[in-house]
MMTF fields as JSON, N, C-alpha, C and O atoms, coordinates in Angstrom:
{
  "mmtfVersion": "1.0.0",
  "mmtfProducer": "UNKNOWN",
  "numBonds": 479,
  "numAtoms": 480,
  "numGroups": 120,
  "numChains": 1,
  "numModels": 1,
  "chainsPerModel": [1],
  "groupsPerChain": [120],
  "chainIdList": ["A"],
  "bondAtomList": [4, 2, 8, 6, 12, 10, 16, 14, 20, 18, 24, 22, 28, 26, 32, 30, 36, 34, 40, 38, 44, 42, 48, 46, 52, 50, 56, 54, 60, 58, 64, 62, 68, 66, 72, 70, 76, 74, 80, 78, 84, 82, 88, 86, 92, 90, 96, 94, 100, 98, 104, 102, 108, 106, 112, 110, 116, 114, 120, 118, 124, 122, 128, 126, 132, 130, 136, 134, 140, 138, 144, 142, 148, 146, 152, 150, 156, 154, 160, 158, 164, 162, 168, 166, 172, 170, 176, 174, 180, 178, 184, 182, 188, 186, 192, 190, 196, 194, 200, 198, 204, 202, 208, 206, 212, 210, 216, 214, 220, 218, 224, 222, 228, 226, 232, 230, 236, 234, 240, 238, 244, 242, 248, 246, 252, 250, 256, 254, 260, 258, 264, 262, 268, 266, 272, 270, 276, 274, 280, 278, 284, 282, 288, 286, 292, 290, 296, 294, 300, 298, 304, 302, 308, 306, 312, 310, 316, 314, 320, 318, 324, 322, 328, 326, 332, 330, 336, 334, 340, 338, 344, 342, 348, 346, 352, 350, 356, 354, 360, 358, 364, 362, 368, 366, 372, 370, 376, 374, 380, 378, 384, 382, 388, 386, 392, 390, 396, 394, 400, 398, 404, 402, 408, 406, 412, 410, 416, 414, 420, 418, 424, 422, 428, 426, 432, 430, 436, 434, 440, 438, 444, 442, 448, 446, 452, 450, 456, 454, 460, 458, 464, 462, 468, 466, 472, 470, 476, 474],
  "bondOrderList": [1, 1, 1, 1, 1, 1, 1, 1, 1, 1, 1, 1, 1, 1, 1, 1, 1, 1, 1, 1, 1, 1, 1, 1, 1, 1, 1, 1, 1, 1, 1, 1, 1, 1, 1, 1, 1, 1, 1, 1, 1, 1, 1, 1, 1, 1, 1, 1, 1, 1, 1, 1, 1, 1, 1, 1, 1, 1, 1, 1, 1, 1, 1, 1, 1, 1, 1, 1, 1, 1, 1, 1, 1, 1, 1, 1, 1, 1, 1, 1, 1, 1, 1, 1, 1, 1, 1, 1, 1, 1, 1, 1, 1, 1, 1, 1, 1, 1, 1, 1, 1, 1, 1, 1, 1, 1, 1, 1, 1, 1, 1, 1, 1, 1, 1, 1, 1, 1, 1],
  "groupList": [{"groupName": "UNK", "atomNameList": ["N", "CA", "C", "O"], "elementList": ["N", "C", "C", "O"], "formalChargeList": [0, 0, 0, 0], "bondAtomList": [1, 0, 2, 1, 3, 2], "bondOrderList": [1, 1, 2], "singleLetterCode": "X", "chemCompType": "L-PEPTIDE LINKING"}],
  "groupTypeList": [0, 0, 0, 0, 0, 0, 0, 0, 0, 0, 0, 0, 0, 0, 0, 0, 0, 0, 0, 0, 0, 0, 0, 0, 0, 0, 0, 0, 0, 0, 0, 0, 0, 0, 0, 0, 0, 0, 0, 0, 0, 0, 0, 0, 0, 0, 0, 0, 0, 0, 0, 0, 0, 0, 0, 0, 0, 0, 0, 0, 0, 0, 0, 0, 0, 0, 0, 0, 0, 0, 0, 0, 0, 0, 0, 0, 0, 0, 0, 0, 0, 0, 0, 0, 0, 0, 0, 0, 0, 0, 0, 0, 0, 0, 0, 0, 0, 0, 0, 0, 0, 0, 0, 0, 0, 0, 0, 0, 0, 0, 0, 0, 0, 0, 0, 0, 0, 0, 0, 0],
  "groupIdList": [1, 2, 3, 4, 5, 6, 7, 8, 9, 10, 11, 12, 13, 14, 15, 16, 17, 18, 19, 20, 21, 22, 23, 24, 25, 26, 27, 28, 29, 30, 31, 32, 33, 34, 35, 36, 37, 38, 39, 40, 41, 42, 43, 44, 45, 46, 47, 48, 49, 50, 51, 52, 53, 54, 55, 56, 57, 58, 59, 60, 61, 62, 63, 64, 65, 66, 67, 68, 69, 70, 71, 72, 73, 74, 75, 76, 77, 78, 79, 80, 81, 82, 83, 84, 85, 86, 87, 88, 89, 90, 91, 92, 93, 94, 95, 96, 97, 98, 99, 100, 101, 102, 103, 104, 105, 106, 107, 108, 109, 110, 111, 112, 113, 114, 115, 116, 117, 118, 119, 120],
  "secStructList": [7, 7, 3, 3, 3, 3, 3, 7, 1, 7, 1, 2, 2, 2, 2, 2, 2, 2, 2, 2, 2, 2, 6, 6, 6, 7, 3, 3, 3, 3, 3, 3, 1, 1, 2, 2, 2, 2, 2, 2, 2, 2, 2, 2, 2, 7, 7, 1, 3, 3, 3, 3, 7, 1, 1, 7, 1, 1, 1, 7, 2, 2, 2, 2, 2, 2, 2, 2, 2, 6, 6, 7, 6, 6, 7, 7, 3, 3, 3, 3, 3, 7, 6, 6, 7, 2, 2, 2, 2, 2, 2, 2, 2, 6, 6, 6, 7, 1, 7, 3, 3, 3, 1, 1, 7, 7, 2, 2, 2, 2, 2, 2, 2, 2, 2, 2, 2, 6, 6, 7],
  "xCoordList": [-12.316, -11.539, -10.723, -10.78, -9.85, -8.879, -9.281, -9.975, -8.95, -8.938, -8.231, -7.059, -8.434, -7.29, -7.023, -8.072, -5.862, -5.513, -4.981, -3.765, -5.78, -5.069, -4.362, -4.88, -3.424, -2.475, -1.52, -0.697, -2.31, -1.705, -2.787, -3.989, -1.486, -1.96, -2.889, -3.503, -2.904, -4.15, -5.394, -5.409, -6.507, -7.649, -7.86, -8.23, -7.658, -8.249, -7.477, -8.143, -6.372, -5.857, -6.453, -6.197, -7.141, -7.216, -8.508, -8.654, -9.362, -10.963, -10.744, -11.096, -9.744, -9.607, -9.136, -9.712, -7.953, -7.771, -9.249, -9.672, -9.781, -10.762, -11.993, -12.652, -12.115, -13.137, -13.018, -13.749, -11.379, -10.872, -11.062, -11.688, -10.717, -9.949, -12.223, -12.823, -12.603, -14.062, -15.1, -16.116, -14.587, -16.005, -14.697, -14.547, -14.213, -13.109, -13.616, -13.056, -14.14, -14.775, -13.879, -14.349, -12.762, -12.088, -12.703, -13.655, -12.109, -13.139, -12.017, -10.828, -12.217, -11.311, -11.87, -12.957, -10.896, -11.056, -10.436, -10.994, -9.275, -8.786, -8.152, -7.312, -8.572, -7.44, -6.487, -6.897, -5.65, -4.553, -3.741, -3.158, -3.759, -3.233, -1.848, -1.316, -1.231, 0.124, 0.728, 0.004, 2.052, 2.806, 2.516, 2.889, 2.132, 2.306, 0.622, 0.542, -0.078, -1.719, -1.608, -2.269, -0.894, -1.075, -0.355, -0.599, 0.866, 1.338, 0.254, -0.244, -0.545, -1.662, -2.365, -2.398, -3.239, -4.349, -4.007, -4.763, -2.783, -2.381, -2.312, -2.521, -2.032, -2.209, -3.56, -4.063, -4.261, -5.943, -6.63, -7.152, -6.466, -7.248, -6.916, -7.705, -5.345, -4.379, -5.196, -5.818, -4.963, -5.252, -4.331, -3.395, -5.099, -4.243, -3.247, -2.158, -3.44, -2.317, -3.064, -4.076, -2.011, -1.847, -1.225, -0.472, -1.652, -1.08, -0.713, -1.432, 0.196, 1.004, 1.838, 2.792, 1.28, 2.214, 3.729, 4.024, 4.306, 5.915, 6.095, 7.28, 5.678, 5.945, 4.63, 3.678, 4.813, 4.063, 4.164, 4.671, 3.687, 4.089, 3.942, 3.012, 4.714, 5.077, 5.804, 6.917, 5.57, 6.495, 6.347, 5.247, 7.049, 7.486, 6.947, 7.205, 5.777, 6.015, 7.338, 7.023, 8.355, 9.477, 9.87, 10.176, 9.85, 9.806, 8.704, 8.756, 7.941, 6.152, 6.383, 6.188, 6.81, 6.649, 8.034, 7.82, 9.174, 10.065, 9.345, 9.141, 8.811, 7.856, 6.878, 6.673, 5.991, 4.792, 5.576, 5.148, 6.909, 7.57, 8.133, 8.397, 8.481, 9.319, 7.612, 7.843, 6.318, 5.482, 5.108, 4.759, 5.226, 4.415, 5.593, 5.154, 6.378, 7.182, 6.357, 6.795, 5.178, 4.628, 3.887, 3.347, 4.013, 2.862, 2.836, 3.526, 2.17, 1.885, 1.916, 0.835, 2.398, 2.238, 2.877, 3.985, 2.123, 2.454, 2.683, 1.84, 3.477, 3.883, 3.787, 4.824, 2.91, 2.618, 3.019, 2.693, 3.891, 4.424, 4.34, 3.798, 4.947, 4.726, 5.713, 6.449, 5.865, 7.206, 8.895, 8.955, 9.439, 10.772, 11.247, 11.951, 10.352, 10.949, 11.344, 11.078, 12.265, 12.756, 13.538, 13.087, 14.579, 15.495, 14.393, 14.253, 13.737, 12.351, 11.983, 12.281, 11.321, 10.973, 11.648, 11.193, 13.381, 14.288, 14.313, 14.24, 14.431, 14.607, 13.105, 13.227, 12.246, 10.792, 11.07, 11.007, 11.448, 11.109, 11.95, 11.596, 13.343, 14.601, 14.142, 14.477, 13.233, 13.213, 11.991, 11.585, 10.877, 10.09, 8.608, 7.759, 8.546, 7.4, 7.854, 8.884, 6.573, 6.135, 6.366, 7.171, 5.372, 5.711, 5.478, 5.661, 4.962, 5.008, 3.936, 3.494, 3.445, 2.283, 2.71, 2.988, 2.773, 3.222, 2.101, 1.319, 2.027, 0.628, 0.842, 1.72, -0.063, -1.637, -1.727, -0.868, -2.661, -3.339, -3.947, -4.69, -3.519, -3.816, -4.973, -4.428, -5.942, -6.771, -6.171, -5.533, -6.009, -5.204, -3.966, -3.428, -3.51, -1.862, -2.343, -2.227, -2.974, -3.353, -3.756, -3.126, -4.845, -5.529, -4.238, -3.907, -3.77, -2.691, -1.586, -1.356, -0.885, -0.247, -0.929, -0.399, -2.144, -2.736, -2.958, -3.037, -3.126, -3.309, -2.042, -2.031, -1.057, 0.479, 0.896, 1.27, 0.966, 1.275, -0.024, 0.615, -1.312, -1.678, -1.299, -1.265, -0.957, -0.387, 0.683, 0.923, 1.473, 2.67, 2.683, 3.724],
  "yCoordList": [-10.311, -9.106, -9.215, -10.262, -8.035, -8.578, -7.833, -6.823, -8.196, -7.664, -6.936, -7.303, -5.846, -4.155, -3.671, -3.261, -3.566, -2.807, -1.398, -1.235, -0.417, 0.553, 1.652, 1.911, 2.088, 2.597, 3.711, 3.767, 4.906, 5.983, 7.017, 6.997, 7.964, 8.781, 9.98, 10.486, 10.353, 10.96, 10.661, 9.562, 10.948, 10.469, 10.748, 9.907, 11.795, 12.308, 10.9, 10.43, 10.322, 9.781, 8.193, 7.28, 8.057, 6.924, 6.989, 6.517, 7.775, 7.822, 7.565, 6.466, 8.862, 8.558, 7.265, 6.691, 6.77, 5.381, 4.479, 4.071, 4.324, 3.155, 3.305, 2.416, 4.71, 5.199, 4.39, 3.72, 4.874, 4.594, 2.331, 1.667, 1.921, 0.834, 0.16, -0.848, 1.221, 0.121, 0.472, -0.157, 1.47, 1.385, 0.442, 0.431, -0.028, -1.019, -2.111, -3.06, -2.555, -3.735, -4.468, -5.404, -4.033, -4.4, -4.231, -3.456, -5.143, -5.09, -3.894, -3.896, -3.479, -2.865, -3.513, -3.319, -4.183, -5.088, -4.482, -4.677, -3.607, -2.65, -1.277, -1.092, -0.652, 0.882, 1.02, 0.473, 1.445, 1.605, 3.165, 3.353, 4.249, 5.196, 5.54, 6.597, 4.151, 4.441, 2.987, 2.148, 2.626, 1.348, 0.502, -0.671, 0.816, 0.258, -0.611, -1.81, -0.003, -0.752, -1.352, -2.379, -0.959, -1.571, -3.352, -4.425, -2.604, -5.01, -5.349, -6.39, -4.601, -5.438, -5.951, -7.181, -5.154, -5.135, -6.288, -7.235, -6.173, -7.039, -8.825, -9.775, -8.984, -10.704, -10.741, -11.856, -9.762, -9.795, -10.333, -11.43, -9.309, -9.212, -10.17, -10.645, -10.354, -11.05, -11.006, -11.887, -9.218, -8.644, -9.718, -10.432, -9.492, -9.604, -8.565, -9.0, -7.374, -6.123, -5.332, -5.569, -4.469, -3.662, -2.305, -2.503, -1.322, 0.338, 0.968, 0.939, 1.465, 1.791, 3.793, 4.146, 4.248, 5.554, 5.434, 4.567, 6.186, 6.206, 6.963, 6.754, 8.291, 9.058, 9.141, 9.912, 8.172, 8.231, 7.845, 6.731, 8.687, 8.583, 7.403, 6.651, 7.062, 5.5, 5.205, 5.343, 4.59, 3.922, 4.133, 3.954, 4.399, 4.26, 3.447, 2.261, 3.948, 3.021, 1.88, 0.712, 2.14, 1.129, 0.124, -1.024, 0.73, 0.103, -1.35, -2.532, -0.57, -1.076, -2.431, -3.616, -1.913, -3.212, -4.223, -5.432, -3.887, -4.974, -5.689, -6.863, -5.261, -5.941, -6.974, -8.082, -5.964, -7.286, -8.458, -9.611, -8.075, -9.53, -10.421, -11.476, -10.2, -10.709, -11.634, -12.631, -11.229, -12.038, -12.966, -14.146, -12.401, -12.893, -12.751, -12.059, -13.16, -13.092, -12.701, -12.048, -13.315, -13.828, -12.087, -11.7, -11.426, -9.913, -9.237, -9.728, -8.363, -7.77, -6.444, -6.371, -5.346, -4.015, -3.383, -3.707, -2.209, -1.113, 0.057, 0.221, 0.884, 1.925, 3.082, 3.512, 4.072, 5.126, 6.525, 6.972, 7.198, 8.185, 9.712, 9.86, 10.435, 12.347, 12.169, 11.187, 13.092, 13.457, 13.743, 14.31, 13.525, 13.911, 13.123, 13.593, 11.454, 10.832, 9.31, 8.118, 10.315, 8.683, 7.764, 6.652, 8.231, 7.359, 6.478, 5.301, 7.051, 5.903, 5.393, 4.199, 5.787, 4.504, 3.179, 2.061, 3.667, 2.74, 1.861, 0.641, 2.528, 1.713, 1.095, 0.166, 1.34, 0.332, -0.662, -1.755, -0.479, -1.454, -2.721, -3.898, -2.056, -3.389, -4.227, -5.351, -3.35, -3.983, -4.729, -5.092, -5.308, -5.894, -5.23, -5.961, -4.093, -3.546, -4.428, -4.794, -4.428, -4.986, -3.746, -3.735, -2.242, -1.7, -0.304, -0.321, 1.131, 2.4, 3.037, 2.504, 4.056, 4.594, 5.938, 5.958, 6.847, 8.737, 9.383, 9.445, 9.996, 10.892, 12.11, 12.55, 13.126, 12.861, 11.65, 11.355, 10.761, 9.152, 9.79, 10.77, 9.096, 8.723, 7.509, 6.427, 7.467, 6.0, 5.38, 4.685, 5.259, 4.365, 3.937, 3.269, 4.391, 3.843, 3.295, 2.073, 3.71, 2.928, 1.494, 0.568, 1.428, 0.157, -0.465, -1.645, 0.193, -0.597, -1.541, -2.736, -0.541, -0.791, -2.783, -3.854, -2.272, -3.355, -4.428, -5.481, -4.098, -5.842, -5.732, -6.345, -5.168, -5.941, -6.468, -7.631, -6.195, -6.932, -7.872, -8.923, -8.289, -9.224, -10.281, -11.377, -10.195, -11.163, -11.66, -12.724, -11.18, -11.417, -12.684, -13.084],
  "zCoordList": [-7.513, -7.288, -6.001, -5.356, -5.528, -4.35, -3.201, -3.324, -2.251, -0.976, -0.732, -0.815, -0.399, -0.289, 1.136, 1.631, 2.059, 2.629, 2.817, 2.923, 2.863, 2.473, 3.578, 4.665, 3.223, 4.567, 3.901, 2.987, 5.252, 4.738, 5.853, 6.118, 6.336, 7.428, 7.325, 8.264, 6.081, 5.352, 5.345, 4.791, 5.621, 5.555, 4.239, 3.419, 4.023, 2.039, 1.261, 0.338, 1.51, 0.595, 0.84, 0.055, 1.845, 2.078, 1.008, -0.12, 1.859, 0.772, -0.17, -0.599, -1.291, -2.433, -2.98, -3.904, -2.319, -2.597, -2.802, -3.883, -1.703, -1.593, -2.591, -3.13, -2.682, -4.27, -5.532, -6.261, -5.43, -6.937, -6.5, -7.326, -5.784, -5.958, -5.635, -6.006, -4.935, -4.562, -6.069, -6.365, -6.747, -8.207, -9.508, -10.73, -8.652, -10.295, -9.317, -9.865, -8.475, -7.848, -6.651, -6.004, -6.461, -5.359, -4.235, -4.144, -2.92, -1.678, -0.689, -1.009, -0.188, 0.663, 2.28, 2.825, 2.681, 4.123, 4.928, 6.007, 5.102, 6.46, 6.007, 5.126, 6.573, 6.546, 7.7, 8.723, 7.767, 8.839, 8.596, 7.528, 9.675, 10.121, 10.031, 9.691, 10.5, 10.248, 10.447, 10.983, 10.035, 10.091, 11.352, 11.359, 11.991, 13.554, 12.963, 12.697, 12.917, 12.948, 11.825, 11.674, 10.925, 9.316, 9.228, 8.676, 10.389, 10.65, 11.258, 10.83, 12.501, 12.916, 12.33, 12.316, 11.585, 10.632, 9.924, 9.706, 9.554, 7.867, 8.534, 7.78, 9.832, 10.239, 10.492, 10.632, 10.582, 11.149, 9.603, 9.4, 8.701, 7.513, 6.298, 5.482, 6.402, 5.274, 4.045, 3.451, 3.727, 2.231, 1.461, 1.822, 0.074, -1.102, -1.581, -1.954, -1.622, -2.021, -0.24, 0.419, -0.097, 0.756, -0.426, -1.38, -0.111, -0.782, 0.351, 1.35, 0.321, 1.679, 1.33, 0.637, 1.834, 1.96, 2.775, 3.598, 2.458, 2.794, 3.405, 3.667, 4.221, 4.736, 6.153, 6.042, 7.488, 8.185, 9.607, 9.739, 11.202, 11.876, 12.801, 12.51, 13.928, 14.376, 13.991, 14.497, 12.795, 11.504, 10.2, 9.676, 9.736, 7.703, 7.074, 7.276, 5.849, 5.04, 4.8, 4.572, 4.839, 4.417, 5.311, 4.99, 6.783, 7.88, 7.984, 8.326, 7.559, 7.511, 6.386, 6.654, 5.196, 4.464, 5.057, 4.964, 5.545, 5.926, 6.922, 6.612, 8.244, 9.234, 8.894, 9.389, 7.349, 6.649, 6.083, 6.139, 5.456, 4.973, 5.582, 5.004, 7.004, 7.571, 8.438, 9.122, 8.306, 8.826, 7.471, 7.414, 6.862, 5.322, 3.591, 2.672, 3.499, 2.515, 0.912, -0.036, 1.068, -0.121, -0.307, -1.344, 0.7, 0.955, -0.695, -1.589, -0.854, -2.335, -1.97, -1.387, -1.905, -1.356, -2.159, -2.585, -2.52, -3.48, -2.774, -1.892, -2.84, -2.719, -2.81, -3.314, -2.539, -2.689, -2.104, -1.004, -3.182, -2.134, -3.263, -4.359, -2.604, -3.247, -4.108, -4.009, -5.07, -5.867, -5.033, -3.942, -5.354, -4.896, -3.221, -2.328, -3.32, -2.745, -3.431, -3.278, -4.399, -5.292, -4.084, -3.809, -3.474, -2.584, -2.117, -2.451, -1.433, -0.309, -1.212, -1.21, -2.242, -3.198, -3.409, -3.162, -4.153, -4.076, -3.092, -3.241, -1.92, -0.735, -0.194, 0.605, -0.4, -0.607, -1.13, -0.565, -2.36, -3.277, -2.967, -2.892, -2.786, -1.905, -0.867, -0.494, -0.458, 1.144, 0.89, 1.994, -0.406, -0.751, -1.544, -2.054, -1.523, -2.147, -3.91, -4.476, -4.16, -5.672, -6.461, -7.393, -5.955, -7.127, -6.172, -4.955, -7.07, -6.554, -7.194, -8.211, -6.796, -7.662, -7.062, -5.863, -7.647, -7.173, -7.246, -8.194, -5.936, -5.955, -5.936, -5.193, -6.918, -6.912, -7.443, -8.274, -7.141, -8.024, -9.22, -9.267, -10.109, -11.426, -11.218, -11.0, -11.23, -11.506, -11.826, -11.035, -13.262, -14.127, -14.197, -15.08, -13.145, -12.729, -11.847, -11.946, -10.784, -9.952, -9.963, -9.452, -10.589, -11.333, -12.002, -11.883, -12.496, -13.463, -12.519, -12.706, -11.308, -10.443, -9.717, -9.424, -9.751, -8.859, -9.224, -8.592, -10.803, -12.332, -11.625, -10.558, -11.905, -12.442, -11.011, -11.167, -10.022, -8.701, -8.542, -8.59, -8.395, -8.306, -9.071, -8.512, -10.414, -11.612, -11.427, -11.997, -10.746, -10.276, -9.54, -9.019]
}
């Protein structure tokens, strides 16, 4: 199973993340607060996927994933953001995110989200 970073300034969302992603058997190896700890974390831990919120203080999700690629090209990070931020999505995804998951989490998008970018 993969090694999970998960990042996002929410504590509720983090839990829930690591619930959903630790009873499907994934390991979860760092959480991070906001973009700034999440580049740290991510040369410390060098997850397999990182899940990343888009709306967070320091730095942006979007910010956040151009920084992880520009250390790590090869990075796997999914995207997780609220309804009615399609633009940031778009612009995630350009700037290297794999894919997006819209919350509230769906399990099963979730999970789904995480087959299809590890396979990748």
């Amino acid at each position: 199973m993969a090694k999970v970073m998960v990042v996002d300034d929410a504590a509720f969302m983090r839990m829930l993340l690591k619930t959903m992603l630790s009873e499907a058997g994934h390991e979860i190896v760092a959480e991070a607060t906001n973009g700034l700890e999440a580049v740290k974390a991510y040369m410390t831990v060098r997850p397999d996927v990182v899940t990343m919120d888009i709306t967070m203080p320091e730095m942006d999700g979007v910010a956040t994933v151009k920084e992880i690629r520009k250390l790590d090209p090869q990075a796997k990070i999914i995207m997780c953001s609220a309804m009615g931020q399609k633009a940031m999505v778009v612009d995630a995804i350009s700037s290297g995110a794999k894919d997006f998951v819209v919350k509230p989490f769906q399990k099963d998008r979730v999970l789904e989200s995480l087959n299809n970018v590890l396979g990748s």
